[in-house]
C-alpha positions in Angstrom: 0.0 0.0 0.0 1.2 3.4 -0.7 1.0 5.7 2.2 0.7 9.5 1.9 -0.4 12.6 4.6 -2.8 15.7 3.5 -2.7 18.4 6.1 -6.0 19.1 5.3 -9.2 19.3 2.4 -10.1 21.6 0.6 -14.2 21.9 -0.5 -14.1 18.4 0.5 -10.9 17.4 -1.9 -7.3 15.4 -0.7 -4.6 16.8 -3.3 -2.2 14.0 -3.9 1.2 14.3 -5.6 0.7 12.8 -9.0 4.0 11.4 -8.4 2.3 9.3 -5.5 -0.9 8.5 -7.4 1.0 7.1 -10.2 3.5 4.9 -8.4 0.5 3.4 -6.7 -1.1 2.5 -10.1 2.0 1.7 -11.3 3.2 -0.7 -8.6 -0.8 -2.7 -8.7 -0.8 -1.4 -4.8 -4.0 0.8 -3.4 -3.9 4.2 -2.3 -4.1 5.5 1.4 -4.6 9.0 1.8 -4.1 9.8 5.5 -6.0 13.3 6.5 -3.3 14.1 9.4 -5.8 18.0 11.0 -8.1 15.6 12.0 -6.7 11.9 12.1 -9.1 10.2 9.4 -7.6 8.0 6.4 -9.3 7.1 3.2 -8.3 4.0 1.5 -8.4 3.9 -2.7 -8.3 0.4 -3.9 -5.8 0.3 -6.8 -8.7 -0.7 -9.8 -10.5 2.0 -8.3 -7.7 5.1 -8.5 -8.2 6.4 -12.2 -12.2 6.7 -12.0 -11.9 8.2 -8.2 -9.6 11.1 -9.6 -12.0 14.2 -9.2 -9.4 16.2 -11.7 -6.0 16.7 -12.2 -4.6 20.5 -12.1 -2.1 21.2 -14.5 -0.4 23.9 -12.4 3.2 22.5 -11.7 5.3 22.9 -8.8 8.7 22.6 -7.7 10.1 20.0 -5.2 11.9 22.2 -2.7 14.8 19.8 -2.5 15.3 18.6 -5.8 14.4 21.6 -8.2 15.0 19.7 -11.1 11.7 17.9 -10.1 8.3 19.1 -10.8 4.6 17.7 -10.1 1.4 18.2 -10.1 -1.7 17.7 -8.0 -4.3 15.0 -8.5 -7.6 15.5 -6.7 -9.7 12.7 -4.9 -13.3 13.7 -3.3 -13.1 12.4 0.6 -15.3 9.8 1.5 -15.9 8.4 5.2 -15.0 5.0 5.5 -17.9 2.4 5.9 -18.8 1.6 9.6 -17.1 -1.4 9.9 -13.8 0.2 8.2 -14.0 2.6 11.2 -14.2 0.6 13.6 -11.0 -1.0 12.1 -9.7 2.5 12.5 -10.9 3.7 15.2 -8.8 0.7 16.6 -5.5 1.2 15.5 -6.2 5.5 16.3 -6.9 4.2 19.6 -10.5 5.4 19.9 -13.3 3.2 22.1 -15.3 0.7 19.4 -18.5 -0.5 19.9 -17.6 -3.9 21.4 -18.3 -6.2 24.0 -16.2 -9.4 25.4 -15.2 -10.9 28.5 -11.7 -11.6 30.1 -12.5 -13.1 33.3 -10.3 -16.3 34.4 -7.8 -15.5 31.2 -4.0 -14.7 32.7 -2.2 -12.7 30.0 1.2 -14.1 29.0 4.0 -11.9 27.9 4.9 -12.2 23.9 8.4 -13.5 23.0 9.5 -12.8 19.4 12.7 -14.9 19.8 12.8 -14.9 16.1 13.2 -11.3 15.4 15.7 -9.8 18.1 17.6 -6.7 17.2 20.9 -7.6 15.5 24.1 -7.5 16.2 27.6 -8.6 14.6 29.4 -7.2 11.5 30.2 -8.3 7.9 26.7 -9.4 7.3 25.6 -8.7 3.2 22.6 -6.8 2.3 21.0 -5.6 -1.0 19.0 -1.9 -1.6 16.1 -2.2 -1.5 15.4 1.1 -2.4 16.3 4.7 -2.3 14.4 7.9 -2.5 14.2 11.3 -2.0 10.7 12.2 -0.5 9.1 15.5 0.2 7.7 14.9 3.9 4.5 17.4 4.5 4.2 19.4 7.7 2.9 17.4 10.8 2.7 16.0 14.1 4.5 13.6 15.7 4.5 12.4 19.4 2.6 15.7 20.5 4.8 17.5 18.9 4.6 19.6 15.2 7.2 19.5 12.6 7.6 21.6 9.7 7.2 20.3 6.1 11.0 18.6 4.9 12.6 16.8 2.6 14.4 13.3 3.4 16.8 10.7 1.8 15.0 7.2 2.4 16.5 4.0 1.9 15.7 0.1 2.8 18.1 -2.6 3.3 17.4 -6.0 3.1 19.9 -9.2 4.5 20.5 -11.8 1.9 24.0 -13.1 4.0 22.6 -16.3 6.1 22.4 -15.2 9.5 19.7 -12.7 9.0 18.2 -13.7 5.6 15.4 -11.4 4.3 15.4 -9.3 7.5 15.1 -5.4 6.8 16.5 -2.0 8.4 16.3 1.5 7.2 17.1 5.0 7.3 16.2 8.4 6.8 18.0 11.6 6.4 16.4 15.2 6.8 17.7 16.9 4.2 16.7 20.0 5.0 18.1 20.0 8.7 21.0 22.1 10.2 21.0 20.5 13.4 24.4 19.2 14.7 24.3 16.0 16.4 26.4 13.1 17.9 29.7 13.3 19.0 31.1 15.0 15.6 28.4 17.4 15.5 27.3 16.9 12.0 24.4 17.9 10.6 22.1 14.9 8.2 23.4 15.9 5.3 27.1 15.8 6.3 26.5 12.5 8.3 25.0 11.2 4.5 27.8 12.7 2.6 30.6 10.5 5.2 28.3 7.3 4.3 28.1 7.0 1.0 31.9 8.4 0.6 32.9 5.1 2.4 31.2 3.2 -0.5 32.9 5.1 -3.3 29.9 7.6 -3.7 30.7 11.9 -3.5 27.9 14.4 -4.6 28.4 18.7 -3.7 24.9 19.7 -5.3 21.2 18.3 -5.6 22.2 16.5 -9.3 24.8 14.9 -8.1 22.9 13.6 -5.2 20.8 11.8 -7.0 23.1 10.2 -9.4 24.8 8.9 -6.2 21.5 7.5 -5.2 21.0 5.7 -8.6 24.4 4.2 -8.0 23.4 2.9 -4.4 20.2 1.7 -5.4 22.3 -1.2 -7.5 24.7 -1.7 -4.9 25.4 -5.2 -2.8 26.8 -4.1 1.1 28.7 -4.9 4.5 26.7 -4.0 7.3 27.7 -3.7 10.7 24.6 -4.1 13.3 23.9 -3.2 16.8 21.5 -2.0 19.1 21.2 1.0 21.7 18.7 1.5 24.8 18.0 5.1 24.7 17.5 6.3 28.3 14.2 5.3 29.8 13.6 3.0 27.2 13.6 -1.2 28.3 13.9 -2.3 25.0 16.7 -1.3 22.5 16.5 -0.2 19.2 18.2 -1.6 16.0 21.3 0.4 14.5 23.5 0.0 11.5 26.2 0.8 9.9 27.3 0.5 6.4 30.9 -0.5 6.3 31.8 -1.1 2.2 30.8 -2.4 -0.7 30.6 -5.9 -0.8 33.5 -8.3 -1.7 32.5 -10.0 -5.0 33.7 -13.2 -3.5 31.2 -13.0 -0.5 29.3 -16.3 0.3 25.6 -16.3 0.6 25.4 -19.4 2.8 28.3 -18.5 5.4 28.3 -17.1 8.8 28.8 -13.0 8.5 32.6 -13.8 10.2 33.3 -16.2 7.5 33.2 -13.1 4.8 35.4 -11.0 6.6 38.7 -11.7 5.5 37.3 -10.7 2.3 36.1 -7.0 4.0 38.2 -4.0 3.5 37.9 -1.6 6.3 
């Protein structure tokens, strides 16, 4: 499903970036349209996204990152979900739903996921999954608002045996000034040290994302390992990219068996 936020309608009408609508259609995956002022979403089923498109205005704007990128606005009428669809919602928003059931004489267990723990241990071999630069719309987040930015996003995905087919990502905020960690480096600065340790360099916005095309293709060592933040119990997956992957790396090995092969 492809996910996007509208700050708010307009006579009734969620502008989408046509960018969005068409990866949707072009993917086969449905739309969701999440209206973030008041905490509703409206879910397009993917057959259903060319004859729900209200209009499409052929004013074009500029990406404020990337101003080689333009795009313009496709209109959807908003429609309240069904009853039982927001119920579903209501749910996951952590509203009340009309329910009923009884609990008495059941003892709650605690979960164990022994099978995904956070990882640790170096030289492990992962893919891109993908790679993007994303305009990210103006919002709130944990009670607290955040102005509209733009952000490097990019999936990696184990293929080495330890971890097969488990996933990790990251994001970078573009736009952001703020110094942080013990080198005091801003996002960008922090992005330009990672992909410099893989061969990649970029100075400008067009360079950036011929850098990103490059990445996209690329095979990787990863380094992973976890960190408690402070009056957290349970810790929270890191990574680090290393290098690029030795062509003679062994799908079916332990991560330490590659590592002779690993330049650092």
């Amino acid at each position: 499903m492809i996910n996007t936020v509208v700050n708010r309608l307009f006579n009734n009408i969620a502008s989408v970036r046509d960018y969005i609508v068409n990866e949707a259609l072009d993917s086969g995956q449905d739309l969701k349209i999440l209206l973030d002022s008041e905490k509703k979403e409206m879910v397009i089923k993917h057959e259903n996204i060319r004859e729900r498109m209200f209009q499409i205005n052929p004013e074009k704007f500029k990406s404020r990152y990337n101003k080689q990128q333009e795009y313009t606005l496709v209109d959807f009428k908003w429609e309240e979900p069904s009853e039982e669809t927001q119920k579903i919602l209501d749910l996951f928003n952590g509203k009340e739903a009309d329910m009923s059931f009884d609990l008495a004489g059941y003892q709650p267990e605690v979960v164990k996921d022994n099978d995904f723990e956070v990882m640790t241990g170096k030289n492990n071999i992962c893919i891109v999954n993908s790679a993007k630069i994303e305009d990210v719309e103006a919002g709130e987040r944990d009670g607290r608002e955040y102005d509209a930015y733009t952000r490097l996003r990019y999936e990696l995905e184990v293929i080495s045996e330890k971890f097969k087919k488990r996933k990790v990502w990251k994001s970078y905020n573009l736009d952001s000034q703020e110094r942080t960690g013990k080198a005091k480096k801003t996002p960008i600065e922090k992005l330009a040290d990672a992909f410099f340790t893989i061969g990649l360099e970029f100075s400008d916005a067009a360079t950036l994302n011929a850098a990103i095309e490059k990445f996209a293709e690329m095979t990787l060592t990863v380094s992973f390992s976890k960190f408690t933040p402070k009056g957290e119990k349970e810790p929270r997956q890191l990574h680090t990219i290393i290098s690029v992957a030795p062509e003679s790396w062994d799908t079916d090995a332990k991560p330490e068996d590659n590592a002779e092969a690993v330049k650092f």
